[in-house]
N, C-alpha and C positions, 0 to 999 in steps of 0.2 A: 380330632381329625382322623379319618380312616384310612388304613393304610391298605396298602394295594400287591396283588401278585400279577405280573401279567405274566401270563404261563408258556411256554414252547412257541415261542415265535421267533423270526425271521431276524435280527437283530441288525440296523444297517447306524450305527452311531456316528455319522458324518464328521468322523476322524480323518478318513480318507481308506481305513480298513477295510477289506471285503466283507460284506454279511455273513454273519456268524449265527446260521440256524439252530434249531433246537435250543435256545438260547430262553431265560428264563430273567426277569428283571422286579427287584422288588422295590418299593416305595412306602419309605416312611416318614408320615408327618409332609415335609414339601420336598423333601430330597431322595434320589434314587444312592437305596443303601446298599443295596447289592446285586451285583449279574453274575451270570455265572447260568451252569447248566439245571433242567429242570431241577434234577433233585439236590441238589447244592442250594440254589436258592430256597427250594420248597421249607429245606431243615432251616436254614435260616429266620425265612419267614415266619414257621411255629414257634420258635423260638421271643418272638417279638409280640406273639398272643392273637386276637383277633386281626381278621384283613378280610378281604374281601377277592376271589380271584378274579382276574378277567382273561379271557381264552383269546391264548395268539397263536394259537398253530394252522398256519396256511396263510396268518397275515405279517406283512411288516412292520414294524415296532422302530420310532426314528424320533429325532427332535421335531416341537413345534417350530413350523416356518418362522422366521424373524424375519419382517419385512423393512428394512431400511430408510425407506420412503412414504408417509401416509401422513395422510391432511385430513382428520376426522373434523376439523373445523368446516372444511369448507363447501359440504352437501352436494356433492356428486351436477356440480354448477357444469353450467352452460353458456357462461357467458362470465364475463369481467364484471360489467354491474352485478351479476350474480354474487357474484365474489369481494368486490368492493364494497356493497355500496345497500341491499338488501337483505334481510334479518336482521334485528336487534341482536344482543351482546345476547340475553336474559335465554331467550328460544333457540336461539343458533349451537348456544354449548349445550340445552336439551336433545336437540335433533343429535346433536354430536355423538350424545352416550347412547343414543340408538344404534349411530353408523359402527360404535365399536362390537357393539354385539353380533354385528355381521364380519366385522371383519376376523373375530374370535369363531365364528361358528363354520371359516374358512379353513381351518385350524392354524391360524398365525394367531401366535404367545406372546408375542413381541414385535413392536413396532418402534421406529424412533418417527419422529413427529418433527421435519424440520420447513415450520411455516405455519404459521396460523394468523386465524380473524383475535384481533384484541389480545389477553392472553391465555386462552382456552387451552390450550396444550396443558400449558402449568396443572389446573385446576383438574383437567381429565385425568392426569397424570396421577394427582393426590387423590381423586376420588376413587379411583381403582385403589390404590396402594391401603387407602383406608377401608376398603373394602362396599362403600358406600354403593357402586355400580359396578357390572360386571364389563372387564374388557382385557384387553390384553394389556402386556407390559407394556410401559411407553417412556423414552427419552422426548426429551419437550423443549420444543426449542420458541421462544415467542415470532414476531413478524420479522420478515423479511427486513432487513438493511437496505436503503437502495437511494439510488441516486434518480433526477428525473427522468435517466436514458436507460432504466433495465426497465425488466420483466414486472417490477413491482409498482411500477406508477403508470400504469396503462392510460388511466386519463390523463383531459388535455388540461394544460399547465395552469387555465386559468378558471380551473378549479379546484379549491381548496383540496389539497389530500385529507381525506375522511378517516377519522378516526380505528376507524370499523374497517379501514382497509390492511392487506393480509401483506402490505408493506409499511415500514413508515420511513417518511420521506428525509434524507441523512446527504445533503451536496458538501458540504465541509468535514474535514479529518475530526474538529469540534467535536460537530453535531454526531457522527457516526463515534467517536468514542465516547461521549455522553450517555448514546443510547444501547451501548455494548455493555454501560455500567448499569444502566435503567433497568434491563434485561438481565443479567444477572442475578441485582437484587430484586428480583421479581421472580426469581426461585428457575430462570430458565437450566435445562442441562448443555444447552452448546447454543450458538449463533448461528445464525444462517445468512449469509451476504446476496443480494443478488447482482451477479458480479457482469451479465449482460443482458442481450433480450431473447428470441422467442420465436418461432415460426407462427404464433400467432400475432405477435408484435412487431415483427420482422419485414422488411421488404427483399430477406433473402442475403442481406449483406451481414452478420452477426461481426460486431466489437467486443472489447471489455468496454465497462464504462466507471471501472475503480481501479486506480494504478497500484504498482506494486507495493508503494511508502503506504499508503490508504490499508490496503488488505493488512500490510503488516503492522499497522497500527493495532488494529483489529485482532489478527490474529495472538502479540505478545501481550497483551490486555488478555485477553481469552485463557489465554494458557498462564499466566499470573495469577490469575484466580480459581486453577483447576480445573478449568471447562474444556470445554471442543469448540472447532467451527469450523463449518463446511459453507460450499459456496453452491451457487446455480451458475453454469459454467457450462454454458453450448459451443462459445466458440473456442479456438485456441489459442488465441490472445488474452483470453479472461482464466483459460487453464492455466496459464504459464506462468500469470501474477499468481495467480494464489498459492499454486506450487510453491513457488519462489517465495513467497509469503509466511509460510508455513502453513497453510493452514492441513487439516490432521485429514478429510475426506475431498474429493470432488464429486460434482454431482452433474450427471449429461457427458460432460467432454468430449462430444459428436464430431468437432470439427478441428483434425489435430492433423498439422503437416509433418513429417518424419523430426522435422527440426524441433517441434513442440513435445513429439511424443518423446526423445532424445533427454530432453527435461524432465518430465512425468518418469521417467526410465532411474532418471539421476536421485530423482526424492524418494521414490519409490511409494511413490502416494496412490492410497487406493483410491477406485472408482465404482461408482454405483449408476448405469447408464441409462435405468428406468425404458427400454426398450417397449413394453407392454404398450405407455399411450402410443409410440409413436406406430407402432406396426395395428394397433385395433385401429388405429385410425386408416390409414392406409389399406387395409382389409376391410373393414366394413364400414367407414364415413361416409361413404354416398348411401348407404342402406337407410342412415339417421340424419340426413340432410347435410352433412358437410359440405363445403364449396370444394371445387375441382382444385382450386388455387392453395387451400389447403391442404389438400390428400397428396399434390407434387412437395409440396415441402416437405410433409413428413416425412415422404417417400427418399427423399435426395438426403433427409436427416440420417435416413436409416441407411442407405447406403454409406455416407460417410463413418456414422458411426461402426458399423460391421468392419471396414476399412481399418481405422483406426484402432478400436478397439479390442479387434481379432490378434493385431499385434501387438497391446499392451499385454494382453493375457498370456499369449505364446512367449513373452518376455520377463513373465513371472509377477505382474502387476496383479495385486489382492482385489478381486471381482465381487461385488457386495449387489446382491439383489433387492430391489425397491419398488414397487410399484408405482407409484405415485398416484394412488387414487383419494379419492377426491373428488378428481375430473370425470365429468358425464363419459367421457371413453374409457372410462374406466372405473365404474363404481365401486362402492364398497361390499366387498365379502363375494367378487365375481371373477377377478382373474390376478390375486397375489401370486398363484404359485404359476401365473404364466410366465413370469419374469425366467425362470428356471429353464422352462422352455426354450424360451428364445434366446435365452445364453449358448445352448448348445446349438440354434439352427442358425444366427446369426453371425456370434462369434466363433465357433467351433471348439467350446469349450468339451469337454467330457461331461457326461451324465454325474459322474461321481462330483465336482470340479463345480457344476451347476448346483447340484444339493447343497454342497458345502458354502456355494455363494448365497443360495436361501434360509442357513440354520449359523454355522458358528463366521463365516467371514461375515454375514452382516450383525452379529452380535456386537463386531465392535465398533459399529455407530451407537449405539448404547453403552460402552464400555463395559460388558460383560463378559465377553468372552471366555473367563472364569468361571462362570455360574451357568451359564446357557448354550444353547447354539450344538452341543453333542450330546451322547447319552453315555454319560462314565459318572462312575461314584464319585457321590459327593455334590454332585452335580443339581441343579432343580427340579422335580419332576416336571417339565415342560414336553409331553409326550405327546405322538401320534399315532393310533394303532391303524393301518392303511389294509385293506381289503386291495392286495395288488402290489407289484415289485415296481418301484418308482425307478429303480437303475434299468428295469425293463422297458420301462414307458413312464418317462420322470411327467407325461401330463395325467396321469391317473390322481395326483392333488389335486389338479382342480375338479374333480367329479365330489362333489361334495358328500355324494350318499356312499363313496371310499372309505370314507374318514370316521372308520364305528368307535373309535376315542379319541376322544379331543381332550387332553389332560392340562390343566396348567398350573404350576406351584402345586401340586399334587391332589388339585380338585379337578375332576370329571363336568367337561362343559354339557350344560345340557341342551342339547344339536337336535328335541323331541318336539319340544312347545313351539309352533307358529310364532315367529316374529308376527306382529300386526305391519300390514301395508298402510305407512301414514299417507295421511291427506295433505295434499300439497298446495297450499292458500297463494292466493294472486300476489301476495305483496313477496313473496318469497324469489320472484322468476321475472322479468324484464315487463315493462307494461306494454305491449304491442296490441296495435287495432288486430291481430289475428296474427296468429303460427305460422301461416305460409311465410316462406320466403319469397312474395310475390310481388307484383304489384296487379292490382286488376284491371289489368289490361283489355282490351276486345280479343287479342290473340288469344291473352289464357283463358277468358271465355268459351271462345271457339272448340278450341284445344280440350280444355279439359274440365268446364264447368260440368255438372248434370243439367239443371235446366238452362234452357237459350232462348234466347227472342227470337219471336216467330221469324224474323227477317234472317237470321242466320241459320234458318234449318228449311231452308228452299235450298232445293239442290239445282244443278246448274240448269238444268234443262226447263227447270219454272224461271230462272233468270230472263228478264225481256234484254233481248240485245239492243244496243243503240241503232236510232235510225240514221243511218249512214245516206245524207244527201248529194248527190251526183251532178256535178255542173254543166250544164247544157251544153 
């Protein structure tokens, strides 16, 4: 394995420490052995024989993003059937280890994975570690837990829940610890409950729909066996069981009254609030055909959540960044490091405060925190050499041509070779007579076809007016 000198750069180790320039960091084998100043490390480094340098002066030198949130399972969908109910098991986890290649060429090192189709997480998870495919770290959590009133059983009832669906279906404390056991021994690293619904499944009124005994079932199971579990948790009713529950992350918790957050205050449970879909959605959904009726919901999610969440953080609640891509508003390897962003322009977090929520606080939805998330000895080589000071402009991550090293476990990603643009087969995407969201009406003819019947392209003055007969 080669080992590495990055020479005189900018050192920003998302400890919480100011940047420490002229800084020198050496890497050997997959771990960072030594920092310290140019010629401090330089002696070092000869000392260890062959290396290879790479020049950091004028750039910054930081950990790989850890993105808390990501569904390489589920191909960047557009729809529930997308995601229920289309692709086989066999193609779905191929497509997958492509979507990781993107998300690694984003520079995120680490992702945890809480939700998938079938158990694809798992298998992504061991094919990276065994080196088989290239992609980032990943914590791997199987399907969604859900009952028939979350986020994970989107169809109607009187049809069979599908195998292939990215929940499975759990109405009894039984059935839900059964498959907490299934999941486990299926090599999962943590749980994922879906603990309500959805502004996409929503009529705007958000419940829990797992009571407290239920979560906690869940949860002491989970933690018995040395695992984690996080929930999906929009409202603040579904926050306050799981809190209460134990469980170890929440995920959303958009909609929190002073009384809820007073709880959240009390456990002192982190949050991970995946901002990114709801604000791309809300900025640019009518660009890619969203309905108006969804762009007010996301829009009311995001208020609340800024609300709520601006106060968890100023109250010293652990802010964990996640993407949650996946979803068509949010592909893969296209806005991980927005999450960071909009921590600080939403919540009013600090630029420093935000990094740290995209490298070592969300390390510990992986339970790493140890091993990743800063840049100190001893540590993983999981590096990013950034053309650009992120405490200056923490969105210069997402410019991808920033990112002139992509390091992880102390291999250099290589960000040169074109990904290929796959082909995307009919059976993959919902079956509709046509993409508009239309119907063909004469108006949308009128309106907005190219060609018209000769009858509709008389303009009025060819119009014969009626013959109006007058009574004697």
């Amino acid at each position: 394995m080669t080992n590495y000198l990055i020479d005189d750069g900018t050192l920003l180790d998302c400890t919480g420490n100011s940047p420490s320039p002229r800084t020198s960091l050496f890497v050997e084998g997959n771990r960072i052995a030594k920092i310290g100043s140019k010629d401090e490390v330089k002696t070092f480094a000869e000392r260890k024989g062959r290396y290879k340098t790479i020049a950091g002066a004028g750039m910054t030198v930081m950990p790989g993003i850890v993105d808390c949130h990501a569904h390489p399972s589920y191909g960047d969908v557009l729809s529930f059937e997308e995601l229920d109910i289309y692709t086989g098991c066999e193609y779905r986890t191929l497509r997958a280890a492509h979507s990781l290649k993107k998300i690694l060429r984003a520079g995120v090192t680490s992702i945890c994975a809480p939700g998938c189709n079938w158990n694809i997480n798992v298998a992504l998870r061991d094919a990276v570690n065994a080196g088989m495919i290239e992609g980032p770290r990943i914590a791997a959590s199987g399907r969604y837990i859900t009952t028939y009133n979350a986020i994970a059983s989107a169809l109607p009832s009187f049809i069979e829940h599908p195998a292939s669906s990215f929940g499975v279906l759990c109405n009894t404390r039984d059935e839900m610890i059964t498959e907490t056991r299934k999941q486990l021994k299926d090599g999962s690293d943590l749980i994922k409950v879906a603990g309500d619904g959805d502004s996409l499944t929503s009529d705007g009124h958000l419940t829990g729909t797992i009571d407290e005994d239920d979560l906690r079932a869940i949860a002491d199971l989970t933690h018995m066996m040395g695992k984690r579990c996080t929930i999906h948790a929009r409202s603040g009713m579904a926050t306050v069981a799981a809190v209460k529950a134990g469980f170890d992350w929440i995920i959303h918790a958009s909609y929190m009254t002073d009384d809820d957050l007073a709880v959240l205050l009390e456990h002192r449970t982190p949050v991970n609030p995946t901002l990114v879909l709801l604000v791309n959605t809300v900025e640019w959904g009518a660009d890619v055909g969203a309905s108006q009726g969804l762009i007010d919901a996301m829009k009311r999610e995001v208020e609340a959540a800024s609300r709520g969440l601006s106060k968890a953080y100023k109250e010293g609640i652990m802010i964990m960044a996640g993407s949650d891509s996946g979803n068509g508003m949010c592909p893969y390897g296209e806005w991980h490091a927005r999450e960071m962003e909009l921590l600080t322009s939403y919540l009013g977090m600090s630029t420093m405060d935000a990094l740290k929520a995209g490298t070592i606080n969300a390390a510990f939805a992986l339970d790493m925190q140890d091993e990743i998330g800063t840049l100190e000895e001893g540590k993983r080589a999981d590096i990013l050499v950034v053309d650009g000071d992120p405490l200056a402009d923490i969105a210069v991550l997402q410019d991808k041509k920033r990112l002139k090293v992509i390091m992880k476990d102390g291999v250099i990603v290589d960000t040169k070779t074109p990904l290929p643009e796959l082909k995307i087969y009919p059976w993959e995407k919902p079956q509709l007579y046509w993409k508009e969201p239309q119907l063909l009406t004469q108006d949308f003819v009128r309106k907005r076809a190219r060609n018209k019947p000769a009858w509709m392209r008389k303009t009025r003055n060819q119009e014969k007016k009626p013959t109006v007969i007058r009574a004697a």
